[in-house]
PLY file of the C-alpha trace (Angstrom):
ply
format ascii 1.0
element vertex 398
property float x
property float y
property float z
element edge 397
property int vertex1
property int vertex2
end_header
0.00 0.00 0.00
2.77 2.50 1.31
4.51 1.50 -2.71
1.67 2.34 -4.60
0.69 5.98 -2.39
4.77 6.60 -3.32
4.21 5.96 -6.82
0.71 7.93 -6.85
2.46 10.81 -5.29
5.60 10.48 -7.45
3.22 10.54 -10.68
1.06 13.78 -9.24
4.40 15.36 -8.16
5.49 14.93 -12.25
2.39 15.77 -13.46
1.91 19.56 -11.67
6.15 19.40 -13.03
5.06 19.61 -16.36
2.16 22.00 -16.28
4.70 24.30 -14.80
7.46 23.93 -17.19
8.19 23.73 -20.82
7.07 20.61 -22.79
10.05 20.11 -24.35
12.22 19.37 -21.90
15.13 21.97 -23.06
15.75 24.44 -21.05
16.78 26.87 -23.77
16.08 28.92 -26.16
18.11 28.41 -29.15
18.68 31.16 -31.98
21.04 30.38 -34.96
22.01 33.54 -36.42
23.38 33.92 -40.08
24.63 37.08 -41.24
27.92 38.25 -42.87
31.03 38.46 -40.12
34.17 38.64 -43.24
34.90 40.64 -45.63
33.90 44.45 -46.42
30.46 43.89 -46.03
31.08 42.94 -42.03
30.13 46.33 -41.08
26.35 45.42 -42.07
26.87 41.52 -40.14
28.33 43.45 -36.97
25.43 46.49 -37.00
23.49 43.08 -36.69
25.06 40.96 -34.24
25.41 43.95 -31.62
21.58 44.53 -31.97
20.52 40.93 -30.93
23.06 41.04 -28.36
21.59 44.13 -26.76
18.41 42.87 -27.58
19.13 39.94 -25.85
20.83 42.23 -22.51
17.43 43.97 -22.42
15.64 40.67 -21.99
17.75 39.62 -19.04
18.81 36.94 -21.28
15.38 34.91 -20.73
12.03 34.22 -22.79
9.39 32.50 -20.84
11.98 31.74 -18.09
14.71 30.21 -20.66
18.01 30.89 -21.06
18.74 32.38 -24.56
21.55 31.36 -26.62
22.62 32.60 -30.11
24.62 31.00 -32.08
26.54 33.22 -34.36
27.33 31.98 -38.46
29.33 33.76 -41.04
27.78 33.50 -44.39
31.27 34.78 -46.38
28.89 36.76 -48.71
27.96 33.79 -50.66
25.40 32.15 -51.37
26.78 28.61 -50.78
28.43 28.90 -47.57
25.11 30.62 -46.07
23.34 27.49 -47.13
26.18 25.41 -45.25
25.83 27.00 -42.20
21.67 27.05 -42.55
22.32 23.14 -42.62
24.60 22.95 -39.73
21.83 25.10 -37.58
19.65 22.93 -38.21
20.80 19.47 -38.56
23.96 20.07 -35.96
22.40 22.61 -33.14
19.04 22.13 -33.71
18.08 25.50 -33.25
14.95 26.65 -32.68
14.72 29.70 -35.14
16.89 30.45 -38.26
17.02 34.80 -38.24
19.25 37.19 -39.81
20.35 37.06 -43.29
21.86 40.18 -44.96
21.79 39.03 -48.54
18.49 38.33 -51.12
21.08 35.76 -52.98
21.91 33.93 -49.43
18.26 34.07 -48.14
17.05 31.73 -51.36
19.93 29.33 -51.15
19.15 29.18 -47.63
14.78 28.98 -47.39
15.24 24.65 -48.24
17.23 23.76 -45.09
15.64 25.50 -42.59
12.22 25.57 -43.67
12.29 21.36 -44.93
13.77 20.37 -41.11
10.41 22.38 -39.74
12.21 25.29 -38.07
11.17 29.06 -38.16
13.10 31.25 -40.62
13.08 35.31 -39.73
14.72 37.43 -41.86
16.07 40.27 -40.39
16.87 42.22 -43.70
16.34 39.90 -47.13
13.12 40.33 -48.51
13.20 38.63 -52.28
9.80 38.96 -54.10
9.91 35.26 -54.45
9.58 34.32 -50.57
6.66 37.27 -50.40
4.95 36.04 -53.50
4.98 32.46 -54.64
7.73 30.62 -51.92
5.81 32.17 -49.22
5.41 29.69 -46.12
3.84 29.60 -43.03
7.21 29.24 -41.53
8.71 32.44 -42.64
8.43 35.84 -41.05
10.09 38.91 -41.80
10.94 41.87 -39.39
12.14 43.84 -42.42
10.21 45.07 -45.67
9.77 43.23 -49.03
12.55 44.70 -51.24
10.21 46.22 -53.92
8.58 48.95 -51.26
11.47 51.36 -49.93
12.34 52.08 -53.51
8.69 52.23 -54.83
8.31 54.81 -51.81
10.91 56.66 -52.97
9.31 56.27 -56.90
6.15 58.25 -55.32
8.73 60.79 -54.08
10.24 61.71 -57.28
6.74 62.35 -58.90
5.66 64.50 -56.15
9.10 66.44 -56.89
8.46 66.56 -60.27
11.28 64.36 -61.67
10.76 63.86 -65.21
13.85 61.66 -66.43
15.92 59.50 -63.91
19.18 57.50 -64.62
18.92 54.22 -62.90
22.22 52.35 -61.02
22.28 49.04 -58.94
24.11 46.10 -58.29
23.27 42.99 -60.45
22.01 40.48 -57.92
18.34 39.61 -56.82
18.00 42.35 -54.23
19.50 44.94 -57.21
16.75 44.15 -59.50
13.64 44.12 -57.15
14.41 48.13 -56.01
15.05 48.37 -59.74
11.55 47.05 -60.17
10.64 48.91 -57.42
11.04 52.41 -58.19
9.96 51.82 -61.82
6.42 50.72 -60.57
5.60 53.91 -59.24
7.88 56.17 -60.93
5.76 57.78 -63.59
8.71 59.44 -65.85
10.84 58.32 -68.06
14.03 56.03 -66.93
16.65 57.87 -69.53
19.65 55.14 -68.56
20.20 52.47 -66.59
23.43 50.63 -64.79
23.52 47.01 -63.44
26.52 46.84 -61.91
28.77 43.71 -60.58
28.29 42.25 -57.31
29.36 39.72 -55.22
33.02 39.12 -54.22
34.74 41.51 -56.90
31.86 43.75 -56.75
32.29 46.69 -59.13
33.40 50.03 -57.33
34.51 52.51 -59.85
31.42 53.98 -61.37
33.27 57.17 -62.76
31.91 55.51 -66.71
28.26 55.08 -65.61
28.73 58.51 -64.07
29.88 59.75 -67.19
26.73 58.53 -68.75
24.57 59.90 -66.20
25.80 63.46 -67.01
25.14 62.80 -70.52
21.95 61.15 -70.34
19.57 64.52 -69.66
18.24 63.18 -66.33
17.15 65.49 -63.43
17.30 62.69 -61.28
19.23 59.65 -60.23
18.41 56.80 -58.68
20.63 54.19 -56.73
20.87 51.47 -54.20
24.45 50.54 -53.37
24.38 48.95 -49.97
27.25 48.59 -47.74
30.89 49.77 -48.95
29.87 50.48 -52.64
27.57 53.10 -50.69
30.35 55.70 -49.54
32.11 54.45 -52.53
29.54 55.62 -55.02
28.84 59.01 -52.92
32.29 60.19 -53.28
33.03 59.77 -56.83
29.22 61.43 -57.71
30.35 64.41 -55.22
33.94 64.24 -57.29
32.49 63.98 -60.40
30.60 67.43 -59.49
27.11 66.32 -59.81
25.74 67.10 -56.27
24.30 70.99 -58.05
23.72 68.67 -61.71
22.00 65.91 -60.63
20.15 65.43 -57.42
20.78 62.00 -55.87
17.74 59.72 -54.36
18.91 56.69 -52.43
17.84 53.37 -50.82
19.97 51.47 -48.39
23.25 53.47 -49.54
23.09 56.47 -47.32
22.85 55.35 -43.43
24.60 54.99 -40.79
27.21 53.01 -41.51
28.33 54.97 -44.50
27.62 58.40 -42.88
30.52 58.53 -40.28
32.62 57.54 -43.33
31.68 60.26 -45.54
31.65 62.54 -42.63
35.15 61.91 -41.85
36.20 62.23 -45.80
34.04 66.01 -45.53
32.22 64.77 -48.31
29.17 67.32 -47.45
27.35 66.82 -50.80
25.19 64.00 -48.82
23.57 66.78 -46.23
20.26 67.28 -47.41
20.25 64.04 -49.53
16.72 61.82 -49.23
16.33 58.57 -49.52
12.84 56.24 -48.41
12.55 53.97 -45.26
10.19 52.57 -43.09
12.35 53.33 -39.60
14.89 56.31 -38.48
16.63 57.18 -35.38
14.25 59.71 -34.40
10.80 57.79 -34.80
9.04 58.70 -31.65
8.07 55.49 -29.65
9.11 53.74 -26.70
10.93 51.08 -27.98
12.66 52.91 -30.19
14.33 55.14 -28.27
14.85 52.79 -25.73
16.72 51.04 -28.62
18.69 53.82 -29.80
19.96 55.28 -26.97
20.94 51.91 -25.45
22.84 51.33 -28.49
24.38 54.41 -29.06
25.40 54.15 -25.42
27.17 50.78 -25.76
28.41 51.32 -28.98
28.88 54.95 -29.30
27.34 54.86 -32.84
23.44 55.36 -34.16
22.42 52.50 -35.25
21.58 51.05 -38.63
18.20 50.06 -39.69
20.10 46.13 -40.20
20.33 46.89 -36.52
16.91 48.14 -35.71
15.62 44.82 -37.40
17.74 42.40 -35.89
16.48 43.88 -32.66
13.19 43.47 -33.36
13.60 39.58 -34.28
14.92 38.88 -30.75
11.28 40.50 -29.61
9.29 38.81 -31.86
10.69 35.44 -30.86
10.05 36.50 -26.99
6.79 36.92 -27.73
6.18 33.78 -29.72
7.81 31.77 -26.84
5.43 33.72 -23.90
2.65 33.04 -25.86
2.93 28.99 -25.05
4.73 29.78 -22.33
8.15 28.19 -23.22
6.35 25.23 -24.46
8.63 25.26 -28.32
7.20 22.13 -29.57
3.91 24.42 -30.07
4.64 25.41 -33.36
0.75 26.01 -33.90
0.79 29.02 -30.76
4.26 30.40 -31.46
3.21 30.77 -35.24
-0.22 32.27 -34.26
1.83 34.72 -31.79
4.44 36.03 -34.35
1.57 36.41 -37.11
0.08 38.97 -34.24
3.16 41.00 -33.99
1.73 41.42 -30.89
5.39 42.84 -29.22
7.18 46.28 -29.04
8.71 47.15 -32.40
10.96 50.24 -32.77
8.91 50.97 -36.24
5.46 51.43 -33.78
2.59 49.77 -34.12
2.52 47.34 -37.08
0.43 44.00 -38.78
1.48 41.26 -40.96
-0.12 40.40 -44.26
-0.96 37.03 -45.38
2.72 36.14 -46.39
4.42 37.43 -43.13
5.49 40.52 -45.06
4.99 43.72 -42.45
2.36 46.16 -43.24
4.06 49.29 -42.21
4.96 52.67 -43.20
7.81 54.23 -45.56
9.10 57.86 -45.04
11.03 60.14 -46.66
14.00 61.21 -44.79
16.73 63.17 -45.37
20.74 63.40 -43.51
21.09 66.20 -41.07
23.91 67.27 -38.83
22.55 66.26 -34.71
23.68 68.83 -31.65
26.63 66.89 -31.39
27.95 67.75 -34.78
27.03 63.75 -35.79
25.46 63.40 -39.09
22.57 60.90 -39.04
18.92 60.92 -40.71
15.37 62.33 -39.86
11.98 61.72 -40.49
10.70 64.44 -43.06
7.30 63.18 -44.19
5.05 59.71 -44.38
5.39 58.78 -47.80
3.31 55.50 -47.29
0.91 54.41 -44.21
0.03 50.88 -44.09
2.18 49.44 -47.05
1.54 46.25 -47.83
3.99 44.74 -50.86
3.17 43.93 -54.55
3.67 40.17 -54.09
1.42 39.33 -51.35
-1.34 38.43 -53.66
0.61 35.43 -55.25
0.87 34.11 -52.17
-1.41 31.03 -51.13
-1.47 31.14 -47.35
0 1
1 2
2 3
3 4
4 5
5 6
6 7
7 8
8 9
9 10
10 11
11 12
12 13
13 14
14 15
15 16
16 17
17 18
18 19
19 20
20 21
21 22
22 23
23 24
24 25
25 26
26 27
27 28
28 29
29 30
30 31
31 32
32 33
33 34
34 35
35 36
36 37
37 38
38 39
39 40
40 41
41 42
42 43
43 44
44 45
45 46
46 47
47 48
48 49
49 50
50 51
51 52
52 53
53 54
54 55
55 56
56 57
57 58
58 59
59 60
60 61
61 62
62 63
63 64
64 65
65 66
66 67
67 68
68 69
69 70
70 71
71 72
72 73
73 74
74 75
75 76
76 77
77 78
78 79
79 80
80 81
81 82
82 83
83 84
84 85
85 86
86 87
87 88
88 89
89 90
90 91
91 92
92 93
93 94
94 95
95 96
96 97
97 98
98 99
99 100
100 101
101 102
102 103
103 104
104 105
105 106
106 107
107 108
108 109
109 110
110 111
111 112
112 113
113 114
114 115
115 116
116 117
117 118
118 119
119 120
120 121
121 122
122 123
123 124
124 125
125 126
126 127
127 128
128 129
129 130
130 131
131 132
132 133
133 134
134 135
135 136
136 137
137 138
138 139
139 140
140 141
141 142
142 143
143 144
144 145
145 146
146 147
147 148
148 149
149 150
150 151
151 152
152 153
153 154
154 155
155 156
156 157
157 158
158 159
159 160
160 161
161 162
162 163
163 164
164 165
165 166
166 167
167 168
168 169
169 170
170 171
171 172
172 173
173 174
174 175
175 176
176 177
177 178
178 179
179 180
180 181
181 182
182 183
183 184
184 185
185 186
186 187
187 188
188 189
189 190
190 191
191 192
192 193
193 194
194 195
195 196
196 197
197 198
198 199
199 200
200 201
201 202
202 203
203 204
204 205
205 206
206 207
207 208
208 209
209 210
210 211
211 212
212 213
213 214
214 215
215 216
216 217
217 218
218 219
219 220
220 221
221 222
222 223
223 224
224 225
225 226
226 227
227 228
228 229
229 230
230 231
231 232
232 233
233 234
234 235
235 236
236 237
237 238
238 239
239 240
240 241
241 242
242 243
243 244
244 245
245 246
246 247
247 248
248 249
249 250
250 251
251 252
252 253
253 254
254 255
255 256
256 257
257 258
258 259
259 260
260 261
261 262
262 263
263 264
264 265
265 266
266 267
267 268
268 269
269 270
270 271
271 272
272 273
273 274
274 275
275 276
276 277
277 278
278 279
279 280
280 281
281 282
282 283
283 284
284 285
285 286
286 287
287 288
288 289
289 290
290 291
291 292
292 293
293 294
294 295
295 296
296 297
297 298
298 299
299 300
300 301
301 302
302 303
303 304
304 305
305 306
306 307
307 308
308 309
309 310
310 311
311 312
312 313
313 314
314 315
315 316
316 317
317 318
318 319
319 320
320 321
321 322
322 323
323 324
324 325
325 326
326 327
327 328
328 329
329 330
330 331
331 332
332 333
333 334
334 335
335 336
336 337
337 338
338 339
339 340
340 341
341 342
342 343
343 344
344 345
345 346
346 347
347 348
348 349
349 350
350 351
351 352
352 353
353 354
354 355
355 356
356 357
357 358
358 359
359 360
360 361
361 362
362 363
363 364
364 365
365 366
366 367
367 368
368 369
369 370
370 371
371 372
372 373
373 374
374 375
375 376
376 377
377 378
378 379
379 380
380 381
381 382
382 383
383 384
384 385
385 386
386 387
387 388
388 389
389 390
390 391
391 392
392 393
393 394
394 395
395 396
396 397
């Protein structure tokens, strides 16, 4: 009798056990993180990392009472070796999420691994039409933009300018050709040139021939999205070439900050003044925001980066996913339902999701201004877009 009130008692005592605790029986959060660590475009890979580790400080290192780790890949800037390490996240760590991922071209070659061996995928920058449109999966969620809708922002900008003829340069990859596409679907005047340029590991960086051509071409405007070092690259041979009073420069993702210490320190002050479209800034006036920015410029004595604003972000969708079935991560059902909420503080404000996990947010026009400190960052100078949803969400069967 005394043997089978033990084992009663020892089953209730492991039952009320596991209505406390997590289901799975880890007793961590894991986070495989895949961004770009080597070569010149490290600058964008470490905006990133230092985000999800402050994100992570800010947490107290815990979602739902679990530890949080991150593990940390290098995708080399190519596509192949981003795949690799997708693989090893999944198959070798068994990670919970797959986040980060700087590059449209990685992104793709990635999707497979981590979305075959059931895991969530969050992009914290990537957004190719093709995982918005027809690859969309339940799986995937970004805390970015689709790649079509900064530049078509910026299209509905030059109109309300009155740009009548714009000269067109970009690199030649997937992310290159959707702003392309982009600003061509709501630009309404006439595209007088355009420049694909190289990419990849021996990316082009002289443009002083397609800047020739610009010159010649009649434009009023040009148009460009040269992300990481091709950005300060390209800014200082267009102010060298003496076209900052010829030809008024509109940006995506070239002008930020990243580049703008650099061209700061090189007293390149052609960029002052210059716009470009994006749905977040420094200044954006919510909570979480500036508790972001002034924790990070506090640890890091920078502004941040929108790759960092993003990256940061991912850590709090995740934290809410993992509350919402309280630490129970074999609910895949409740942590999907959670994130497709975005029910969690985002430094963009308020926003929703769309049927293919694409944010429905807001694009503004913003322009680069010196701060009291003499430090030249961006500002907010009017809502282009409120509510954007992108162009591919209607090919998407979810």
């Amino acid at each position: 009798m005394r043997n089978k009130l033990a084992i009663a008692l020892g089953l209730a005592t492991c039952l009320l056990a596991l209505a406390f605790h997590p289901a799975k029986g880890a007793d961590k959060v894991k986070i495989g993180f895949v961004t770009t660590l080597t070569t010149g475009a490290a600058v964008m890979g470490r905006d990133m990392k230092d985000a999800v580790d402050l994100a992570v400080e800010h947490i107290g290192g815990k979602m739902a009472g679990l530890d949080v780790e991150i593990i940390y890949e290098d995708d080399g800037f190519k596509p192949e070796i981003g795949k690799q390490k997708a693989d090893k996240l999944v198959k070798s760590d068994d990670v919970d999420f797959v986040v980060g991922f700087i590059w449209s071209h990685v992104l793709l070659a990635s999707r497979k691994s981590v979305l075959d061996a059931g895991k969530f995928l969050i992009s914290s920058n990537a957004g190719p039409s093709q995982l918005a449109g027809k690859l969309c999966h339940e799986n995937f969620f970004s805390t970015s933009w689709q790649n079509d809708q900064t530049p078509m922002a910026m299209g509905e900008v030059l109109n309300r300018k009155g740009v009548k003829k714009l000269y067109i340069m970009a690199p030649n990859y997937a992310a290159g050709k959707n702003m392309v596409s982009g600003v061509e679907r709501t630009f309404t005047g006439e595209v007088v040139g355009k420049d694909m340029t190289k990419w990849g590991k021996d990316a082009q960086l002289d443009f002083s021939a397609e800047l020739a051509k610009a010159r010649a071409s009649g434009a009023d405007g040009i148009f460009v999205f040269y992300p990481g070092p091709a950005g300060p690259a390209f800014i200082k041979q267009y102010e060298q070439a003496g076209l900052v009073d010829v030809l008024p420069l509109y940006t995506v993702f070239t002008v930020d900050s990243i580049s703008l210490p650099r061209l700061q320190k090189a007293g390149l002050k052609g960029v002052l003044g210059s716009q470009m479209t994006m749905y977040w800034t420094p200044d954006l006036d919510f909570p979480q925001n500036r508790k972001f920015v002034s924790g990070y410029r506090a640890k890091f004595e920078r502004y941040p980066t929108h790759y960092a604003a993003q990256s940061y972000d991912a850590i709090f969708l995740i934290k809410s996913a993992v509350e919402a079935v309280n630490g129970n991560l074999d609910d895949m059902d409740g942590m999907r339902a959670a994130m497709a909420d975005a029910d969690y503080p985002s430094v963009r404000g308020p926003y929703t999701y769309g049927n293919n996990h694409f944010p429905i947010q807001n694009f503004y026009l913003r322009k680069v201004v010196e701060d009291e400190d003499g430090n030249w960052t961006t500002q907010v100078v009017e809502t282009v877009y409120t509510a954007h949803q992108d162009t591919y969400a209607s090919e998407c069967k979810m």
